[in-house]
N, C-alpha and C positions, 0 to 999 in steps of 0.2 A: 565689568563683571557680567552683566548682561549678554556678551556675545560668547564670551566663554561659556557659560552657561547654556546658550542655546547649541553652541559646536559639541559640547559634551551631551547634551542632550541624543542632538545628529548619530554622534558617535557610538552611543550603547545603543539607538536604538538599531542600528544597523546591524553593530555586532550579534544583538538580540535576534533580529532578521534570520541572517547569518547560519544561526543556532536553529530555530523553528524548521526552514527550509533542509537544512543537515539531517534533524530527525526526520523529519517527513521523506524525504528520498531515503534512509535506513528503513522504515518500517518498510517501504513500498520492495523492496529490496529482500526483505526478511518474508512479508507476507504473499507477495504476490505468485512464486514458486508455488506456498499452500495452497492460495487457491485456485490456479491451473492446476496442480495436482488432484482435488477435489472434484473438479470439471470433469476433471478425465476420468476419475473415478466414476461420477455419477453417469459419466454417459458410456463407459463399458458395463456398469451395472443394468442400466435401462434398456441400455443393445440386448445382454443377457436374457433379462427377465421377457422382452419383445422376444427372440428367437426361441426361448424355451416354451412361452406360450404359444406361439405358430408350429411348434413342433408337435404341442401336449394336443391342438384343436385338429 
């Protein structure tokens, strides 16, 4: 009883694993596009506002 018990133990907590690792590569997946897209935003915005005040001085 004792060895089953620890192999079923083994068993979920891998499947567990499994699961954790799976979401984690989905958010990285879902979030990471936003924020290079954000990056990039913020640094054509900042290019922006640098070239329009070298323009305005």
């Amino acid at each position: 009883m004792g060895l089953a018990s620890a192999a079923a133990t083994v068993i979920v907590g891998i499947i567990v694993l499994v699961l954790i690792v799976a979401i984690v590569v989905f958010l990285i997946k879902v979030i990471a596009p936003i924020i290079a897209g954000l990056i990039i935003l913020a640094l054509l915005v900042g290019a922006g506002i640098w070239i329009y005040g070298k323009l305005k001085a």
